[in-house]
One Martini backbone bead per residue (centre of mass of N, CA, C, O) as a GRO file, in nm:
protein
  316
    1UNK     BB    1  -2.504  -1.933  -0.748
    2UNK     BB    2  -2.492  -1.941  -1.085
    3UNK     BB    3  -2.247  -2.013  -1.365
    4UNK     BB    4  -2.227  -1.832  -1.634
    5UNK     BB    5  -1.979  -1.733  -1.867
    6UNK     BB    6  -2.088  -1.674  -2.160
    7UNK     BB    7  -2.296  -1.422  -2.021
    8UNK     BB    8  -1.985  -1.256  -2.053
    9UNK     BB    9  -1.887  -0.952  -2.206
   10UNK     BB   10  -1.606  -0.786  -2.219
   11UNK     BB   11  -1.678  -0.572  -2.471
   12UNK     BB   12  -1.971  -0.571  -2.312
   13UNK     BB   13  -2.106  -0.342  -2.081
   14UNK     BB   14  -2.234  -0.238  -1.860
   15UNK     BB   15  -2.369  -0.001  -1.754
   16UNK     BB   16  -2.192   0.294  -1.550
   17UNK     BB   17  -2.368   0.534  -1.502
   18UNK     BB   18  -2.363   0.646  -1.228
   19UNK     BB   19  -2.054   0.528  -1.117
   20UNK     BB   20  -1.777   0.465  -0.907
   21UNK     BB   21  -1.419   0.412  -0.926
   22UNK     BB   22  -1.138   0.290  -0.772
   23UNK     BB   23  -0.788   0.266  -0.880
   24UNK     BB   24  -0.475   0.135  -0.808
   25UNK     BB   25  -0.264   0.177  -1.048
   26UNK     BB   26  -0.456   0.341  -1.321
   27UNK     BB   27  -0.195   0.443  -1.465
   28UNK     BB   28  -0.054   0.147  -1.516
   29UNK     BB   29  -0.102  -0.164  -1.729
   30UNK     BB   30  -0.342  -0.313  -1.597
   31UNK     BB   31  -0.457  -0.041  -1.440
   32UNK     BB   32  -0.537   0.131  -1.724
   33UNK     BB   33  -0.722  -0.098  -1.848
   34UNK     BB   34  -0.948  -0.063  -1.640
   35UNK     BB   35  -0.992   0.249  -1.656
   36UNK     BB   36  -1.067   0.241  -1.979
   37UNK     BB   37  -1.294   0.060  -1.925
   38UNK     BB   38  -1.499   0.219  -1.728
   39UNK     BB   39  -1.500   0.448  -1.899
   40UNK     BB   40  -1.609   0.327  -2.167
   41UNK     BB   41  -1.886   0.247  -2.031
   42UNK     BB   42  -1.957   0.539  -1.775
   43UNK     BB   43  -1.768   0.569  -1.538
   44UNK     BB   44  -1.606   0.672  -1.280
   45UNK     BB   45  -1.241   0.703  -1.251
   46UNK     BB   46  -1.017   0.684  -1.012
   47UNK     BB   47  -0.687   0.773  -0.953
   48UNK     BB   48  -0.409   0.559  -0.791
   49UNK     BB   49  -0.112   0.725  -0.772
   50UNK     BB   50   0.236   0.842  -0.724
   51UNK     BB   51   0.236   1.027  -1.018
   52UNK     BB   52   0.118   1.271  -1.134
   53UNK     BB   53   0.260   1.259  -1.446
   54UNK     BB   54   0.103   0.984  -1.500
   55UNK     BB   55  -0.174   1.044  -1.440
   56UNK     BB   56  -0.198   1.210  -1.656
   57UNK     BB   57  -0.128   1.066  -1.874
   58UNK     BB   58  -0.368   0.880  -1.861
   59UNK     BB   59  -0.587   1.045  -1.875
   60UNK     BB   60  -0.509   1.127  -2.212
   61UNK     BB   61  -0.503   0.906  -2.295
   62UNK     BB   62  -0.790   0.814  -2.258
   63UNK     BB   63  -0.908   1.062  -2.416
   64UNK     BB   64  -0.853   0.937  -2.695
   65UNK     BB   65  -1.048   0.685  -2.677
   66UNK     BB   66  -1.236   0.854  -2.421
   67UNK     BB   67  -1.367   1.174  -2.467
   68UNK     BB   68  -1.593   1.140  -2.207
   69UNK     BB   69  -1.434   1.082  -1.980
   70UNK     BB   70  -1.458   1.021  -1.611
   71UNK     BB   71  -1.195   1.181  -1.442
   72UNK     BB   72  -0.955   1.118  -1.166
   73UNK     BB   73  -0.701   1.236  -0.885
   74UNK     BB   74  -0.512   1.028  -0.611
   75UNK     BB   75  -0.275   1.054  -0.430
   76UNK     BB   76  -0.071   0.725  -0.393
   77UNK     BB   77   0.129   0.546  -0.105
   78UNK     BB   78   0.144   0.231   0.002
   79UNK     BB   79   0.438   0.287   0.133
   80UNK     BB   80   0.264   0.495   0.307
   81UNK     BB   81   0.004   0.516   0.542
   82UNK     BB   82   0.005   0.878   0.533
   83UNK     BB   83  -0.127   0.843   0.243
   84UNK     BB   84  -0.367   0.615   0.281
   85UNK     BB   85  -0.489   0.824   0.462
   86UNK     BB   86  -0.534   1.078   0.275
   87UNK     BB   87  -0.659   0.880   0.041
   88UNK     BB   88  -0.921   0.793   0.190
   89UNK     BB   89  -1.033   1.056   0.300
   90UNK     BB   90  -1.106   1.178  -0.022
   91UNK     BB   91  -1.284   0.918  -0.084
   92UNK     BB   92  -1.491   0.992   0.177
   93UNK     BB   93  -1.611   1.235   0.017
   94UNK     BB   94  -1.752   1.093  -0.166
   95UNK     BB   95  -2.118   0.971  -0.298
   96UNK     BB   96  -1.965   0.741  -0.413
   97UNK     BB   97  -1.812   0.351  -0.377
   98UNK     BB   98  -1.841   0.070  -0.601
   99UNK     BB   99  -1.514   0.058  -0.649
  100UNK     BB  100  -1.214  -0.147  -0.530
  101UNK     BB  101  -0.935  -0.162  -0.702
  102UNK     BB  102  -0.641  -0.368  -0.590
  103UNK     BB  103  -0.364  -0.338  -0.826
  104UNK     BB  104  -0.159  -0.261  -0.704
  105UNK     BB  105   0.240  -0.301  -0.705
  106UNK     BB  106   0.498  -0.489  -0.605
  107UNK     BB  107   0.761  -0.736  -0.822
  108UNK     BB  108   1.024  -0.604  -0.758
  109UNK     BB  109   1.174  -0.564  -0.445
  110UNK     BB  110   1.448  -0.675  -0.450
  111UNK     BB  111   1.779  -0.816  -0.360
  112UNK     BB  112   1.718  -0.631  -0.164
  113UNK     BB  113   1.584  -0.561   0.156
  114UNK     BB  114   1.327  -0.319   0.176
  115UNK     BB  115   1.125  -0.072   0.293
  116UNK     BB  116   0.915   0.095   0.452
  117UNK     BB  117   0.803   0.367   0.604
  118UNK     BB  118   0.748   0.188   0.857
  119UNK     BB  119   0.921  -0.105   0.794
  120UNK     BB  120   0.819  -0.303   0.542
  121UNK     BB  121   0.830  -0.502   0.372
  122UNK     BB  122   0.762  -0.407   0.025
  123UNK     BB  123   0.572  -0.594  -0.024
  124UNK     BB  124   0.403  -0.629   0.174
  125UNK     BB  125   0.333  -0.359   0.227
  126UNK     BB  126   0.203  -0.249   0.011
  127UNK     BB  127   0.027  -0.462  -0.088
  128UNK     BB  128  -0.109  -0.561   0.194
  129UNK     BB  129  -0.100  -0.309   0.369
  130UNK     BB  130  -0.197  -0.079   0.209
  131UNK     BB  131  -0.496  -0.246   0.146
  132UNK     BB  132  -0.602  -0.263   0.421
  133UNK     BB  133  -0.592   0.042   0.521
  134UNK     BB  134  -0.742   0.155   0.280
  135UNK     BB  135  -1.001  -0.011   0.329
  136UNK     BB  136  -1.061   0.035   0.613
  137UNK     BB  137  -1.106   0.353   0.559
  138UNK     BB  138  -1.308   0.330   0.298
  139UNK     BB  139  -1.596   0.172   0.467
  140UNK     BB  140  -1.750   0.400   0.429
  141UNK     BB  141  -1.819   0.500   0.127
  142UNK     BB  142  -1.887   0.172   0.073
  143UNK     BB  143  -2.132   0.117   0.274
  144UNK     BB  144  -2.299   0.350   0.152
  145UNK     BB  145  -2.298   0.166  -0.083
  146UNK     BB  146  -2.497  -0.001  -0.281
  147UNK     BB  147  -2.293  -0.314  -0.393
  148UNK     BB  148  -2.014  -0.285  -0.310
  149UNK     BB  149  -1.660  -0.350  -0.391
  150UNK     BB  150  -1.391  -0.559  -0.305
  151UNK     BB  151  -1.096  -0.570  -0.533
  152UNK     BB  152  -0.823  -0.812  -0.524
  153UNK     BB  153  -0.519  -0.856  -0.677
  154UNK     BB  154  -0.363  -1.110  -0.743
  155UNK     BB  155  -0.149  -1.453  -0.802
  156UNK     BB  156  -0.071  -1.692  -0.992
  157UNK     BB  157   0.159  -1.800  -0.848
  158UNK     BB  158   0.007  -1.930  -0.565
  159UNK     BB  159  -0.105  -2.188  -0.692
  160UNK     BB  160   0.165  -2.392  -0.577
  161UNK     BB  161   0.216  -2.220  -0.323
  162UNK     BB  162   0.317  -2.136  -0.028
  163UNK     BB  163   0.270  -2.011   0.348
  164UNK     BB  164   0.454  -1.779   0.554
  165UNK     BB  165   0.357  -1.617   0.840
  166UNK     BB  166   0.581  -1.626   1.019
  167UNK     BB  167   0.748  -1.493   0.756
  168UNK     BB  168   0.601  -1.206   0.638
  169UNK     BB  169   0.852  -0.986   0.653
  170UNK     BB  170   1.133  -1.103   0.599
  171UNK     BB  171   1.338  -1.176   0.866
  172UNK     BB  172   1.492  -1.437   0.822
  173UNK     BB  173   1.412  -1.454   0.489
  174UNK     BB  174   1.524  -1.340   0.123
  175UNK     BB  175   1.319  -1.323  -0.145
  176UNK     BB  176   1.178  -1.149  -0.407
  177UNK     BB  177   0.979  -1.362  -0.499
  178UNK     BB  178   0.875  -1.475  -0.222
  179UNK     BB  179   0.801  -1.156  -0.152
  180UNK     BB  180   0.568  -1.151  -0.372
  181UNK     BB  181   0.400  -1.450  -0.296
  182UNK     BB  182   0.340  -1.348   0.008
  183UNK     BB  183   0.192  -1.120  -0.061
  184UNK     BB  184  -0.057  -1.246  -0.243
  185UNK     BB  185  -0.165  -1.432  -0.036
  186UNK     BB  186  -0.236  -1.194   0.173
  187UNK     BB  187  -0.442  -1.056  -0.010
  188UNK     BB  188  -0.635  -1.324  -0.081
  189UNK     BB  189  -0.699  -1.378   0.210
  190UNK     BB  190  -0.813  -1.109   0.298
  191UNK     BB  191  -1.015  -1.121   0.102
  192UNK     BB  192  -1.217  -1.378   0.193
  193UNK     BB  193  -1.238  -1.264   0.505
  194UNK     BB  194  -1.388  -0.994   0.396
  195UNK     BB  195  -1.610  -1.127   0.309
  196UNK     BB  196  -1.722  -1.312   0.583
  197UNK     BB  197  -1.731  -1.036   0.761
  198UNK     BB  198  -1.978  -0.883   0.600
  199UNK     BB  199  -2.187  -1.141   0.601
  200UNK     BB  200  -2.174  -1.130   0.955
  201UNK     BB  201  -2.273  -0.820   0.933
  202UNK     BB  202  -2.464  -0.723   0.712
  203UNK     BB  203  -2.288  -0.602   0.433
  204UNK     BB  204  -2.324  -0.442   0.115
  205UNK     BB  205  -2.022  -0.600   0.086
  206UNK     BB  206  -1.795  -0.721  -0.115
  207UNK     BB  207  -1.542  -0.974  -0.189
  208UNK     BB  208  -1.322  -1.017  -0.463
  209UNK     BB  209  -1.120  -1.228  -0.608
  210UNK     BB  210  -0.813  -1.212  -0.788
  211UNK     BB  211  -0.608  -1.318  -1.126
  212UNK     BB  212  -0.481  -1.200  -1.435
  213UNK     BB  213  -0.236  -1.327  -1.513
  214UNK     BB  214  -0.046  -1.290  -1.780
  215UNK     BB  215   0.075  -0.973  -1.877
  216UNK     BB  216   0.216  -0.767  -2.206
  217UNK     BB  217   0.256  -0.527  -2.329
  218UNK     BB  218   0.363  -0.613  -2.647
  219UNK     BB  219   0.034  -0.742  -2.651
  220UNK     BB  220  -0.056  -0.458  -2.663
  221UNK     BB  221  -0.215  -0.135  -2.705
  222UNK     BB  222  -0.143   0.099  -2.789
  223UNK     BB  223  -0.025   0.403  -2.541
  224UNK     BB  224   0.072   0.671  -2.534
  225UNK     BB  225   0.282   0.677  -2.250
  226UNK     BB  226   0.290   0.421  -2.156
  227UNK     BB  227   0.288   0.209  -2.415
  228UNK     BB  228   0.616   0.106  -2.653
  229UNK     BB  229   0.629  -0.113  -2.833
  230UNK     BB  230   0.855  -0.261  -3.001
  231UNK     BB  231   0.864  -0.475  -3.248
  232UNK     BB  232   1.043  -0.677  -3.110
  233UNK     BB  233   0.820  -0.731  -2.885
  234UNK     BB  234   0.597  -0.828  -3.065
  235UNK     BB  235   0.716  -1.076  -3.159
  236UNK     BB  236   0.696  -1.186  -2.853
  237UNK     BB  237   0.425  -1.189  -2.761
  238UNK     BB  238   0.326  -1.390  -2.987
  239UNK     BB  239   0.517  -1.636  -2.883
  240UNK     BB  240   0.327  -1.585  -2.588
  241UNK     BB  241   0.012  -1.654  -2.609
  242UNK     BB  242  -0.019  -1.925  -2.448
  243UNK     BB  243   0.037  -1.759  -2.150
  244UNK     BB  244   0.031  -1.450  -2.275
  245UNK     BB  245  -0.112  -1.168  -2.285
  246UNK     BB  246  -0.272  -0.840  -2.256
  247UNK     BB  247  -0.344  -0.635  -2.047
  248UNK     BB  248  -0.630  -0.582  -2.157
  249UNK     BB  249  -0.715  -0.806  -2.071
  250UNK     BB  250  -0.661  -0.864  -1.798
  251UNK     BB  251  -0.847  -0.650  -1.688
  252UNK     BB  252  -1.108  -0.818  -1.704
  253UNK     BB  253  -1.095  -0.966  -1.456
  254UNK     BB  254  -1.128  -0.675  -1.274
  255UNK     BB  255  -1.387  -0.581  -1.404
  256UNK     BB  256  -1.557  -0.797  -1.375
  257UNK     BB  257  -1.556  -0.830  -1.048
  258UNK     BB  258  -1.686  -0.518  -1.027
  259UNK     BB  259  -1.979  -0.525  -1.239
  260UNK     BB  260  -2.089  -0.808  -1.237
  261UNK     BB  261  -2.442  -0.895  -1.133
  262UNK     BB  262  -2.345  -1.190  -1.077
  263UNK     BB  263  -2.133  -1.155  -0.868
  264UNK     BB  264  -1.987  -1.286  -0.580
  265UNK     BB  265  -1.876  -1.314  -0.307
  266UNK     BB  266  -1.591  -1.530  -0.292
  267UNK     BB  267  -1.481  -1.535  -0.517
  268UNK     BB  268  -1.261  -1.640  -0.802
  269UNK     BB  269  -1.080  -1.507  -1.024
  270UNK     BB  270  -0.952  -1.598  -1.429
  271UNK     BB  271  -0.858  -1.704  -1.640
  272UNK     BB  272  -0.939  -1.993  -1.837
  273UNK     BB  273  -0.604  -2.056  -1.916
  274UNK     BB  274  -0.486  -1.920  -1.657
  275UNK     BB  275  -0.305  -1.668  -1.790
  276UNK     BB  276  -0.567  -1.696  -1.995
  277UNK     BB  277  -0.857  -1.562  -2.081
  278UNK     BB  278  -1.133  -1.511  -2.018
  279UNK     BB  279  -1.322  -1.447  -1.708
  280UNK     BB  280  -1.333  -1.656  -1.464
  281UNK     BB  281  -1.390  -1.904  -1.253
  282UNK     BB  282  -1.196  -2.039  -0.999
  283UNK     BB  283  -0.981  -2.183  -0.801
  284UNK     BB  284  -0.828  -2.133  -0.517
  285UNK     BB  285  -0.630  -2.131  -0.305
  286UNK     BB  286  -0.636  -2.327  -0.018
  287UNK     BB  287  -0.478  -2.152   0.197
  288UNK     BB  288  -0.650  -1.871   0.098
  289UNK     BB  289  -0.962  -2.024   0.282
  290UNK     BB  290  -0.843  -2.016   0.572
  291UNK     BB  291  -0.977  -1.889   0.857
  292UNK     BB  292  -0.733  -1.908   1.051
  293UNK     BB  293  -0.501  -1.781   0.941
  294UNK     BB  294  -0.666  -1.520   0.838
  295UNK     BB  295  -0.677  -1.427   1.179
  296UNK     BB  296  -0.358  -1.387   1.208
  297UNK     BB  297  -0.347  -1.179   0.996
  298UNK     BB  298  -0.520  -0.984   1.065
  299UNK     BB  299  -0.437  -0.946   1.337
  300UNK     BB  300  -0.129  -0.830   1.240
  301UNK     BB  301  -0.218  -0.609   1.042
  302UNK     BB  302  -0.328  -0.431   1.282
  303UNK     BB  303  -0.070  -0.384   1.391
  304UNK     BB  304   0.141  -0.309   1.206
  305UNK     BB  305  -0.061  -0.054   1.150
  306UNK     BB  306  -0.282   0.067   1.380
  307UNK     BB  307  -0.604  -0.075   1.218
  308UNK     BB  308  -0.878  -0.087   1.242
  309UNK     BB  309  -1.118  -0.342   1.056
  310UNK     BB  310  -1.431  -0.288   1.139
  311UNK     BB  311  -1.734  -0.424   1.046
  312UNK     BB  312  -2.011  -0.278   0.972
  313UNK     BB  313  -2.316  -0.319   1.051
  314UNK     BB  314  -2.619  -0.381   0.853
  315UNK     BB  315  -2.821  -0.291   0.775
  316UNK     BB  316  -3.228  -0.319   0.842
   0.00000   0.00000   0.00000
């Protein structure tokens, strides 16, 4: 398929009424600029949020800016994997669910090494098995539903630097940074296989995977309860447009990914000027579309997760 990014405008969304979308992480970030996205085309819009006082408030937010906005909310704890399963469940009740959004993350996991409730360092743990996990439980009401998507929201960071496998959850050694962008290649790399094996099973479900670039509150449109950055922040803000946006930009390249009638699996989106610029298609890093490793994290995840990812077969 030929991508032509020139016929996308992110201002002007197809319509998308009678569509289901759940966002992690949709109460707040760029994860909330993407669910007032998705509600103000006409989509329905689940937030998947740890805080329920949070995701109320973006409710309230996004309603003011769209009052016909049509919202739910699902708690979910993505560093519990018993939270994840509850939060699955829930979803696989809905009558369609168009596309998974998998937005949220720590990206700060601290400077000491902290676990997840299963015991996985907190940045893995989070990022990529609570979203593994995720997937797999709600593979039912996605194959069900005709061209939906998983959309895995990885990180500009992983552009540069390597994947240590072997050392996914900084058992041997640990640094905050290192743990962040270890997360982020492994949630790219299950995106890009997690497309492979769909395909491979004639399954209606495609997974597209992105970068949002850099993204900054100060950079963005207030909204109160959410974001309220102060003069001094909108003034650095402005001296950063050249590497860094605001939220709601970012936002758009995980719109674009699960909307465009045009948009494919196994593509990889971005900003078009690397942190910034409208979402258009990049090149993936080349280590996150290996299939060999990307077969050892799988085998890994199920392990470590307890949970089998089996894509089941496509329609005839």
């Amino acid at each position: 398929m030929s991508w032509n990014p020139e016929t996308w405008n992110p201002e002007a969304l197809p319509d998308l009424t009678g569509r289901t979308y759940a966002v992690t992480g949709g109460n707040a970030g760029i994860g909330y600029f993407v669910t007032e996205q998705l509600a103000a085309a006409g989509g329905r819009v689940v937030i998947l949020g740890r805080s329920q006082e949070r995701m109320r408030a973006a409710v309230e937010a996004i309603r003011r800016q769209v009052p016909a906005a049509d919202l739910g909310t699902i708690r979910l704890d993505l560093a519990d994997l018993d939270s994840v399963a509850s939060t699955a469940a829930a979803l696989t009740r809905l009558d369609r669910l168009d596309a998974l959004i998998e937005n949220a993350g720590v990206s700060s996991p601290g400077r000491q090494r902290t676990t997840t409730r299963q015991g996985f360092e907190l940045a893995v743990g989070t990022n990529h098995l609570g979203h593994f996990a995720l997937t797999a439980l709600t593979l039912p009401v996605l194959t069900a539903t005709p061209g939906s998507r998983v959309v895995p929201v990885g990180s500009i960071m992983t552009r540069k630097t390597g994947f240590d496998l072997d050392d996914l959850l900084s058992e041997r050694s640990y640094a905050p940074r290192q743990a962040y962008v270890r997360s982020k290649h492994a949630v790219q790399m299950f995106g890009f296989a997690l497309d492979r094996r769909l395909r491979d099973a004639g399954a209606d479900v495609r997974s597209i995977v992105l970068h949002p670039g850099l993204g900054l509150d100060s950079a963005s449109p207030r909204r109160p309860g959410i974001n309220e950055p102060s003069p001094l922040a909108r003034i650095s803000g402005r001296l950063l447009s050249r590497v860094a946006q605001g939220k709601h930009r970012a936002a758009r390249v995980a719109v674009r990914a699960a909307v465009d009638p045009e948009a494919d699996g196994g593509q990889y989106y971005g900003p078009a000027r690397r942190g910034v610029g409208d979402p258009v298609p990049v090149p993936p890093p080349e280590i996150d579309t290996d299939p060999a490793l990307a077969a050892r994290l799988w085998a890994m995840s199920e392990e470590l997760t307890g949970i089998s990812l089996a894509v089941p077969a496509g329609r005839s």
